[in-house]
CHARMM internal coordinates of N, CA and C (Angstrom, degrees):
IC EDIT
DIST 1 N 1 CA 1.4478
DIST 1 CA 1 C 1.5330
ANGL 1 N 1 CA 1 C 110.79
DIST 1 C 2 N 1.2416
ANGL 1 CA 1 C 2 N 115.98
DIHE 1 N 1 CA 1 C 2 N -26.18
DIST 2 N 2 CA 1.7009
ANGL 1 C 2 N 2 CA 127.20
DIHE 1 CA 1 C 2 N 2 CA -176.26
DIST 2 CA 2 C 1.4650
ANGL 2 N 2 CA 2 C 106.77
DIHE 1 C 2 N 2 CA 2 C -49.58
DIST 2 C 3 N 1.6073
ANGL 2 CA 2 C 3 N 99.82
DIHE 2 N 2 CA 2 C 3 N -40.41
DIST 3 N 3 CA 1.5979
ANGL 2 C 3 N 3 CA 121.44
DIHE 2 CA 2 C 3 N 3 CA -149.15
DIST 3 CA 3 C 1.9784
ANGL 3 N 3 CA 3 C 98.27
DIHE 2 C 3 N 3 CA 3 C -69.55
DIST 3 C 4 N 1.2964
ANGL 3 CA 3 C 4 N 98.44
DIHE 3 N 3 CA 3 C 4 N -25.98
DIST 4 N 4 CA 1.5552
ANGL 3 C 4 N 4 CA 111.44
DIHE 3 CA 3 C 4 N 4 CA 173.30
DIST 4 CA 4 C 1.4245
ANGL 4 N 4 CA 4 C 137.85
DIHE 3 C 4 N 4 CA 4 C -66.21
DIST 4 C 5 N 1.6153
ANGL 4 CA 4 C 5 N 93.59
DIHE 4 N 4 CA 4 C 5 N -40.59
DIST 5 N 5 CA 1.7319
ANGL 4 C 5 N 5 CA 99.32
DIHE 4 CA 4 C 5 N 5 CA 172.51
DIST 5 CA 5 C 1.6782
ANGL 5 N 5 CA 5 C 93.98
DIHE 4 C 5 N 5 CA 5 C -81.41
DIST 5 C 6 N 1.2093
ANGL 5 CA 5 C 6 N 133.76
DIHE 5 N 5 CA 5 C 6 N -32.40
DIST 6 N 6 CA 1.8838
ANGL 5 C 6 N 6 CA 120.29
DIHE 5 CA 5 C 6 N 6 CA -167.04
DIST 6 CA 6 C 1.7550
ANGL 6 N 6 CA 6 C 100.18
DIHE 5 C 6 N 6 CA 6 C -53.91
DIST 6 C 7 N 1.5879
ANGL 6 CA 6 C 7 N 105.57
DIHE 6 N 6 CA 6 C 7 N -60.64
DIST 7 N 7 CA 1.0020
ANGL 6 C 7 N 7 CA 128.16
DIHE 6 CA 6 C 7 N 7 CA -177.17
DIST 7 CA 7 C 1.6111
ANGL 7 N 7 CA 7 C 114.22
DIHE 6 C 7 N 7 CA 7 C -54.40
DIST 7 C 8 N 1.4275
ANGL 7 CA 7 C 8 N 130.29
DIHE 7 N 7 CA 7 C 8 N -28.09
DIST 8 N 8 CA 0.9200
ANGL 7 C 8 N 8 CA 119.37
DIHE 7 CA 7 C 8 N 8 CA 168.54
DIST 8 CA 8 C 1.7858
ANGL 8 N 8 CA 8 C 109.77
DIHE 7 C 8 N 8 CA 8 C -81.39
DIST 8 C 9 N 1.0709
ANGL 8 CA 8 C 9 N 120.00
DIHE 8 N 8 CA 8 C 9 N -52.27
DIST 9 N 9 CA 1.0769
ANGL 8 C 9 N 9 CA 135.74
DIHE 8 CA 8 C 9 N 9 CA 151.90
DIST 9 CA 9 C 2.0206
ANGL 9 N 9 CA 9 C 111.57
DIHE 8 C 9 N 9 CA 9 C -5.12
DIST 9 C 10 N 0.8884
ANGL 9 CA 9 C 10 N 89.81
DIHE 9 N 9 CA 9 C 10 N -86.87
DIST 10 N 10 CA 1.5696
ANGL 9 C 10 N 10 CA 116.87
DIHE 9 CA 9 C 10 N 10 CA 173.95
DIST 10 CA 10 C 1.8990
ANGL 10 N 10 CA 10 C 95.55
DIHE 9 C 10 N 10 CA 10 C -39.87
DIST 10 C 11 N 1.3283
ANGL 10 CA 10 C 11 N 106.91
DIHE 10 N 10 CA 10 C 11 N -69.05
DIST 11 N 11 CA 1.7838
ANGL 10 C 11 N 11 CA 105.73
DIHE 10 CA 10 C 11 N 11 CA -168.33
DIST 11 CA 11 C 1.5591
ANGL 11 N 11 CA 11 C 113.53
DIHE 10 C 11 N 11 CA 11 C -89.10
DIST 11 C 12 N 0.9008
ANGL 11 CA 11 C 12 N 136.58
DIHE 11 N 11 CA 11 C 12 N -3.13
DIST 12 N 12 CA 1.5561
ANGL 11 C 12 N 12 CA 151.25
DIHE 11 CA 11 C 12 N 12 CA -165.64
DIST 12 CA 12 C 1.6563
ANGL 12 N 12 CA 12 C 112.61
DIHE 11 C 12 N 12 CA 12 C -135.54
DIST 12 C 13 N 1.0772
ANGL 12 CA 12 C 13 N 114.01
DIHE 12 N 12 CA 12 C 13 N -21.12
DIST 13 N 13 CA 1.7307
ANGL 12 C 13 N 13 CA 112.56
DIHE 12 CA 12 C 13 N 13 CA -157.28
DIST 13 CA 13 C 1.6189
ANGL 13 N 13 CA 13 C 101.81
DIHE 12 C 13 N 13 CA 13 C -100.64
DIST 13 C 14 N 1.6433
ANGL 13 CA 13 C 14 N 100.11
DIHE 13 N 13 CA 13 C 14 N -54.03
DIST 14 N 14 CA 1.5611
ANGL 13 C 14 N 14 CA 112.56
DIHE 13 CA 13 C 14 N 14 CA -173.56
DIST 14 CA 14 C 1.4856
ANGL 14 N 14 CA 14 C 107.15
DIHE 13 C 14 N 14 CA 14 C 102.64
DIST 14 C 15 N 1.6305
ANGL 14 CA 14 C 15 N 112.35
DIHE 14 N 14 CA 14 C 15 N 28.35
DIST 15 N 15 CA 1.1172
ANGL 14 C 15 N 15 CA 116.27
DIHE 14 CA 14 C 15 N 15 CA 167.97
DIST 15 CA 15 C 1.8505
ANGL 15 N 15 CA 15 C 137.48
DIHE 14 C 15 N 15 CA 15 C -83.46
DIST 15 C 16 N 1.7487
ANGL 15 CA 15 C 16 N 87.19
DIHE 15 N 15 CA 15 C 16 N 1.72
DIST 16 N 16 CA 1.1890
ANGL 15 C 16 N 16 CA 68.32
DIHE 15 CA 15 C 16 N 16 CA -168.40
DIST 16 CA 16 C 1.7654
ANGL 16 N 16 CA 16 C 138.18
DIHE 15 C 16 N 16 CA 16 C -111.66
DIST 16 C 17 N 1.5407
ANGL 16 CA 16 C 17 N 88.13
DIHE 16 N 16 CA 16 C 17 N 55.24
DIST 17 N 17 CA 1.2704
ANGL 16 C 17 N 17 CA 109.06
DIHE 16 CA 16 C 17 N 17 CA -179.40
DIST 17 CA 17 C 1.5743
ANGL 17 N 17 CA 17 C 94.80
DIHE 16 C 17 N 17 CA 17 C -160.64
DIST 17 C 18 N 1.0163
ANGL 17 CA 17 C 18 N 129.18
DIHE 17 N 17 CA 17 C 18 N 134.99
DIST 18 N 18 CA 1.2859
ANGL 17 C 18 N 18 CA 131.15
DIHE 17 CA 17 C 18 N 18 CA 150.42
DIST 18 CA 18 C 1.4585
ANGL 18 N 18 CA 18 C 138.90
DIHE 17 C 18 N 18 CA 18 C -100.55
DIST 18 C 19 N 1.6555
ANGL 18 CA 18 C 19 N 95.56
DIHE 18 N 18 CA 18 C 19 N 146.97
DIST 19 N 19 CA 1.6730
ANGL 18 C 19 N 19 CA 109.43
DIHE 18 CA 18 C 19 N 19 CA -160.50
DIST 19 CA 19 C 1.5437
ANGL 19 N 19 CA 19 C 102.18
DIHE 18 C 19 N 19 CA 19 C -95.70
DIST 19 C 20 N 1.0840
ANGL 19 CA 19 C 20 N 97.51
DIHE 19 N 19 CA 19 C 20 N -16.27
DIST 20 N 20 CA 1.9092
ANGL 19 C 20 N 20 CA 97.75
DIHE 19 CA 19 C 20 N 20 CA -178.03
DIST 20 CA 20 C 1.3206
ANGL 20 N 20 CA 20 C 121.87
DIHE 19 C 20 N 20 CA 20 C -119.49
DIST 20 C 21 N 1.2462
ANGL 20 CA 20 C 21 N 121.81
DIHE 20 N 20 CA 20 C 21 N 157.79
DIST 21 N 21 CA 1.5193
ANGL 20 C 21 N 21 CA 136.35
DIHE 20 CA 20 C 21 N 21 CA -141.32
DIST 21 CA 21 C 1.5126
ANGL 21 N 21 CA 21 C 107.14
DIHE 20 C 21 N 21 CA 21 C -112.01
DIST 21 C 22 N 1.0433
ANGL 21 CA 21 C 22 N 144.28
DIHE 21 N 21 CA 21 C 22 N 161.28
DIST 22 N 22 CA 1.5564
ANGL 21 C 22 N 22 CA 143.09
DIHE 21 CA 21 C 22 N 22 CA 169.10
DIST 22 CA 22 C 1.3957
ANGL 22 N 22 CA 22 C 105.16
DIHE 21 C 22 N 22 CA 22 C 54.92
DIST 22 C 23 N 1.7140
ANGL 22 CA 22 C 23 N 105.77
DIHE 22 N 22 CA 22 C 23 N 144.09
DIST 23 N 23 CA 1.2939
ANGL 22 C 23 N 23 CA 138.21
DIHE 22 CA 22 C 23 N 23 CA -167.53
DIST 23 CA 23 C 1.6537
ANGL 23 N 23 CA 23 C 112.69
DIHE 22 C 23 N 23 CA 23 C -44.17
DIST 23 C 24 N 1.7180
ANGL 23 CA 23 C 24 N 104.62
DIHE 23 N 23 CA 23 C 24 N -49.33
DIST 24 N 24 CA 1.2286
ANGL 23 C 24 N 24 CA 129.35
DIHE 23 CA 23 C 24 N 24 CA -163.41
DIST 24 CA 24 C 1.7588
ANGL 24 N 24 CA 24 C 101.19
DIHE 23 C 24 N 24 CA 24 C -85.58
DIST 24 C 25 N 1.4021
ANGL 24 CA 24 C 25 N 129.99
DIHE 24 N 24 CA 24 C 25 N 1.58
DIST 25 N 25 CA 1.1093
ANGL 24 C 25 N 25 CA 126.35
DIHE 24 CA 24 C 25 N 25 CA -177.93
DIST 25 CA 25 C 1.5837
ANGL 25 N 25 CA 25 C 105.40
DIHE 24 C 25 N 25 CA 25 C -134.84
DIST 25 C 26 N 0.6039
ANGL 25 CA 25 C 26 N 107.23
DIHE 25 N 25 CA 25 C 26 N -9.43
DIST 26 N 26 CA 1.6799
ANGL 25 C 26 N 26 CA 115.23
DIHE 25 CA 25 C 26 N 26 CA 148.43
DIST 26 CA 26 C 1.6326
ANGL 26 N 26 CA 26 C 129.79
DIHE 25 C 26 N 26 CA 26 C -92.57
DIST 26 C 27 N 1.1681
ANGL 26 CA 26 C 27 N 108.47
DIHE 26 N 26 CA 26 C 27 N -41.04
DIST 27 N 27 CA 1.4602
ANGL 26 C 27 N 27 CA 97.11
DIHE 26 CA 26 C 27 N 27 CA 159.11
DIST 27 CA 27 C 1.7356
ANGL 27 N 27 CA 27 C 135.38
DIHE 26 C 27 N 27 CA 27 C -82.16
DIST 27 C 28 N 1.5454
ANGL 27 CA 27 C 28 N 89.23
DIHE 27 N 27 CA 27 C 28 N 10.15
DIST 28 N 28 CA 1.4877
ANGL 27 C 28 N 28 CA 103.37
DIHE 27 CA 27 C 28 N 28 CA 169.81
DIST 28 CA 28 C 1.5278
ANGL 28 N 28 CA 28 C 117.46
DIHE 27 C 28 N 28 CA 28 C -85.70
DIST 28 C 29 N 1.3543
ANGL 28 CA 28 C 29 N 106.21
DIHE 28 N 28 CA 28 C 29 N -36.76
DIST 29 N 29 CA 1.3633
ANGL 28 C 29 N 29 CA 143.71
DIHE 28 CA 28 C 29 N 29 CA -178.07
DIST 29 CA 29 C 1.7242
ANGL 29 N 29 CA 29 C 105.65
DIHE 28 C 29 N 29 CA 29 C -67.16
DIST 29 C 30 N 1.4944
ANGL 29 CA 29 C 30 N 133.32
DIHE 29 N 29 CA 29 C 30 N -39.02
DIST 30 N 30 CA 1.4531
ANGL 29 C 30 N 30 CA 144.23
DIHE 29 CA 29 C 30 N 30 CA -149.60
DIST 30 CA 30 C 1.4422
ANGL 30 N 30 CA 30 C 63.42
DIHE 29 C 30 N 30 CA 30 C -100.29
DIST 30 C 31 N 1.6278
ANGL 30 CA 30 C 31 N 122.29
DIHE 30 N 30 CA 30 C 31 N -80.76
DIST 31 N 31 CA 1.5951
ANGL 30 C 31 N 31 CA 120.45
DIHE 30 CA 30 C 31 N 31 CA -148.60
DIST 31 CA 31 C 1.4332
ANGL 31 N 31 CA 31 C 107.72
DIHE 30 C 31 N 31 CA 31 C -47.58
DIST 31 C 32 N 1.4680
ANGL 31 CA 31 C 32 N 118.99
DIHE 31 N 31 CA 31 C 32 N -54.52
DIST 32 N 32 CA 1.4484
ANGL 31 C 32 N 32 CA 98.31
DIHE 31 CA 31 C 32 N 32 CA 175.96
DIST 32 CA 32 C 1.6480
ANGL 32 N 32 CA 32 C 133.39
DIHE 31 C 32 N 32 CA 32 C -47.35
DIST 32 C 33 N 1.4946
ANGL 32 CA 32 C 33 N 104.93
DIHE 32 N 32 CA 32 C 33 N -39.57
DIST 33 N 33 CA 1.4447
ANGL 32 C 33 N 33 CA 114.96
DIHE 32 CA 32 C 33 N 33 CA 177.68
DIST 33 CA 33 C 1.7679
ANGL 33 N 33 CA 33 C 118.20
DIHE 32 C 33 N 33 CA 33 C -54.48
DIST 33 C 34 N 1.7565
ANGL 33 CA 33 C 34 N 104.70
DIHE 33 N 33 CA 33 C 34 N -33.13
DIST 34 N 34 CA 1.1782
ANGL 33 C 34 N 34 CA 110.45
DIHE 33 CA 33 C 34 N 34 CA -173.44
DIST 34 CA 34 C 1.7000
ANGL 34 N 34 CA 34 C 111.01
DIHE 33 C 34 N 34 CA 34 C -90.48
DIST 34 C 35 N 1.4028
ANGL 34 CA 34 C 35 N 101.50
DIHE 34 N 34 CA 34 C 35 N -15.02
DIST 35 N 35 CA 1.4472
ANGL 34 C 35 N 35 CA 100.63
DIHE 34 CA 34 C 35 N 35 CA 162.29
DIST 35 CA 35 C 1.9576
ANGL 35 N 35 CA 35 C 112.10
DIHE 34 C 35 N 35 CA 35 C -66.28
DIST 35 C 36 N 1.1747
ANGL 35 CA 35 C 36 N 114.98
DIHE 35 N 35 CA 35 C 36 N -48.26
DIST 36 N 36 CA 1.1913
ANGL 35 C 36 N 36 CA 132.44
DIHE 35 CA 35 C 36 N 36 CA -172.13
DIST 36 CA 36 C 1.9409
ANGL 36 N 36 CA 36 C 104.05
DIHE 35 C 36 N 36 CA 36 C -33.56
DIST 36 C 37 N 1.7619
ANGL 36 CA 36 C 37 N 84.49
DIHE 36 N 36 CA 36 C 37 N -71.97
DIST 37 N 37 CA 1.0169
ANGL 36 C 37 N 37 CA 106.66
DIHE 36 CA 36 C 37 N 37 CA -170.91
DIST 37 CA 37 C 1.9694
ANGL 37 N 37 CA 37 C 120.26
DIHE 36 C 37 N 37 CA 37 C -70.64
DIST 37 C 38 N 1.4477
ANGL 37 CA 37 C 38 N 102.26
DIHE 37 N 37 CA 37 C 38 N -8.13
DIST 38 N 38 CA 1.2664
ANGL 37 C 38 N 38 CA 94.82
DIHE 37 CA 37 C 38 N 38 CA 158.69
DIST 38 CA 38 C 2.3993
ANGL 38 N 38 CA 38 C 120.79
DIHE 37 C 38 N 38 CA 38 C -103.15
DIST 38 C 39 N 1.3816
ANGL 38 CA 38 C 39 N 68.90
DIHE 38 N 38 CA 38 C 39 N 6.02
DIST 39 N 39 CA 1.5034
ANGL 38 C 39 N 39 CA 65.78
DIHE 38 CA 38 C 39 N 39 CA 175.44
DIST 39 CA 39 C 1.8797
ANGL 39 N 39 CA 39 C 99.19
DIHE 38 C 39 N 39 CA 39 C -97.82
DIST 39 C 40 N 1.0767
ANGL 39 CA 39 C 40 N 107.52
DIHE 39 N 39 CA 39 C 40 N -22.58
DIST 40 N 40 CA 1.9709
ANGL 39 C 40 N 40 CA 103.85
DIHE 39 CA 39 C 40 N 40 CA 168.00
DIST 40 CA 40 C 1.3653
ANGL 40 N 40 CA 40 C 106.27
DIHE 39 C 40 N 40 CA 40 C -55.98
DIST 40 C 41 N 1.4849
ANGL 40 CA 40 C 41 N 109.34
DIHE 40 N 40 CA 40 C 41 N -52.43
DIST 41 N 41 CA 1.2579
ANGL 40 C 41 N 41 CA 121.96
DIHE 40 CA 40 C 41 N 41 CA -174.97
DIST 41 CA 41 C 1.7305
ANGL 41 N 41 CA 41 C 113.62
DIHE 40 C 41 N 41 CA 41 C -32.33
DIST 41 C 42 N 1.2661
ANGL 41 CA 41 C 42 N 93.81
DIHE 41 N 41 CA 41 C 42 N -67.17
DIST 42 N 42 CA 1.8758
ANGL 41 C 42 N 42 CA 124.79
DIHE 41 CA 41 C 42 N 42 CA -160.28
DIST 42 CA 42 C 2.0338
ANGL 42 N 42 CA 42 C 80.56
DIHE 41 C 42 N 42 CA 42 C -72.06
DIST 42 C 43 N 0.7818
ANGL 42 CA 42 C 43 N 128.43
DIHE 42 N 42 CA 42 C 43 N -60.44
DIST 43 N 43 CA 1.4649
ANGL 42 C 43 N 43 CA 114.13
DIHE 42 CA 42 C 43 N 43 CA -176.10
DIST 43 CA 43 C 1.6015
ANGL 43 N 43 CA 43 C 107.35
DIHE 42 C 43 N 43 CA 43 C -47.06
DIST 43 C 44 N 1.2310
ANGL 43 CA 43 C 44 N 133.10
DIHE 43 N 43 CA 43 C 44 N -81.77
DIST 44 N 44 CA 1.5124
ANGL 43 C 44 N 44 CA 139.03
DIHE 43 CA 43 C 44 N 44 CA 163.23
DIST 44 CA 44 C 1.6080
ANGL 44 N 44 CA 44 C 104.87
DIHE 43 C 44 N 44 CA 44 C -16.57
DIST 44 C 45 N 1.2737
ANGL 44 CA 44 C 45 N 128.31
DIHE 44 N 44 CA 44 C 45 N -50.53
DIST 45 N 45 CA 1.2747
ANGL 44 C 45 N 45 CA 120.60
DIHE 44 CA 44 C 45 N 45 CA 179.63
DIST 45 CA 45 C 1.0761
ANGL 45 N 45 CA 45 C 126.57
DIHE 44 C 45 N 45 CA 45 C -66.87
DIST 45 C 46 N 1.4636
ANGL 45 CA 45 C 46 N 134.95
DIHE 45 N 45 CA 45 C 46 N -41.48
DIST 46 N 46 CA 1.3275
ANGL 45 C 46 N 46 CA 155.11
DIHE 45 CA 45 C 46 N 46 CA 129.70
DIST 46 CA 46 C 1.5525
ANGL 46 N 46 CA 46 C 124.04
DIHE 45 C 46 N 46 CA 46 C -19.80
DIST 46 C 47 N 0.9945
ANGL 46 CA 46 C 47 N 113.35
DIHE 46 N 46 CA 46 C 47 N -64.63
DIST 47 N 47 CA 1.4209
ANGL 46 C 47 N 47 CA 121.29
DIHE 46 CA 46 C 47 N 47 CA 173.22
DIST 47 CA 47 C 1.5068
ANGL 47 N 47 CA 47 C 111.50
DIHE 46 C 47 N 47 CA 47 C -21.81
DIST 47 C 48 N 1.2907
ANGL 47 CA 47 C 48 N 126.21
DIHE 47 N 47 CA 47 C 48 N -63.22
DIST 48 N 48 CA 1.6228
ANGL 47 C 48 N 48 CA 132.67
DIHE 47 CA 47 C 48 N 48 CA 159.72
DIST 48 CA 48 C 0.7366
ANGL 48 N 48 CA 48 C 130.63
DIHE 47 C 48 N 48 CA 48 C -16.19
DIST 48 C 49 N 1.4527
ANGL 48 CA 48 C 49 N 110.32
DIHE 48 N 48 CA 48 C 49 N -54.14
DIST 49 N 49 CA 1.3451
ANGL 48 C 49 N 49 CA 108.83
DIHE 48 CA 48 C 49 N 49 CA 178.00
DIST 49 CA 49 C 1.4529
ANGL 49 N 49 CA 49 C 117.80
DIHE 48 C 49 N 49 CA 49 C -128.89
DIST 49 C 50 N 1.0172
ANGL 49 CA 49 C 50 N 108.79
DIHE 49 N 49 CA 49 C 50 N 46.54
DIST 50 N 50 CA 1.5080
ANGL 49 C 50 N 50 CA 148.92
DIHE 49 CA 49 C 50 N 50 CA 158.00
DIST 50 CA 50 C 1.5663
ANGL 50 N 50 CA 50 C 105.81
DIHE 49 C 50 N 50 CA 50 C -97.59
DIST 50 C 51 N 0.7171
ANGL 50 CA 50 C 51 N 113.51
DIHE 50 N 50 CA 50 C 51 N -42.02
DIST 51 N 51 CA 2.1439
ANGL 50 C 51 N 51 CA 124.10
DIHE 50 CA 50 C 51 N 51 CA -163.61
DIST 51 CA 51 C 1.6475
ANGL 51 N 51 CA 51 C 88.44
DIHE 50 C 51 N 51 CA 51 C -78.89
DIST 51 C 52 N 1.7038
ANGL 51 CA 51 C 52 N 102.45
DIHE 51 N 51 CA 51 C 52 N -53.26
DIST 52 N 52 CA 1.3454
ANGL 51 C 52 N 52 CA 121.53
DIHE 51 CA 51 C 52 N 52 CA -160.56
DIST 52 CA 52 C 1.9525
ANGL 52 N 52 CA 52 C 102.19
DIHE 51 C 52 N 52 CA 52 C -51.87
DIST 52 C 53 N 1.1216
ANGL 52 CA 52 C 53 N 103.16
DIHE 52 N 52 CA 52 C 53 N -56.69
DIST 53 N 53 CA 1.5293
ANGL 52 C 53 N 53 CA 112.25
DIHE 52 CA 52 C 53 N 53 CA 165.67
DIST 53 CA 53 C 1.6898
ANGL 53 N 53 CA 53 C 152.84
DIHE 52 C 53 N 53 CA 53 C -16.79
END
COOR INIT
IC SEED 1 N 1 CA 1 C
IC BUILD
């Protein structure tokens, strides 16, 4: 399942090159993206049973 957020990441995020420098500013940068992408997530999951409602 990991292999999904990189990959989304990578084609959706704009990760796949980086514009910023040092450890601590790039992993600020991944965490936000992976927040992003789990809040798409949690919407899509919801939706169901949202409709269902």
């Amino acid at each position: 399942m990991i292999e999904k957020v990189f990959g989304w990441l990578k084609a959706f995020g704009g990760l796949r090159q980086f514009e910023l420098r040092g450890q601590e500013n790039v992993s600020a940068l991944i965490g936000l993206h992976v927040i992003a992408y789990n809040l798409i997530r949690l919407g899509n999951l919801l939706k169901p049973a949202m409709e269902a409602a």
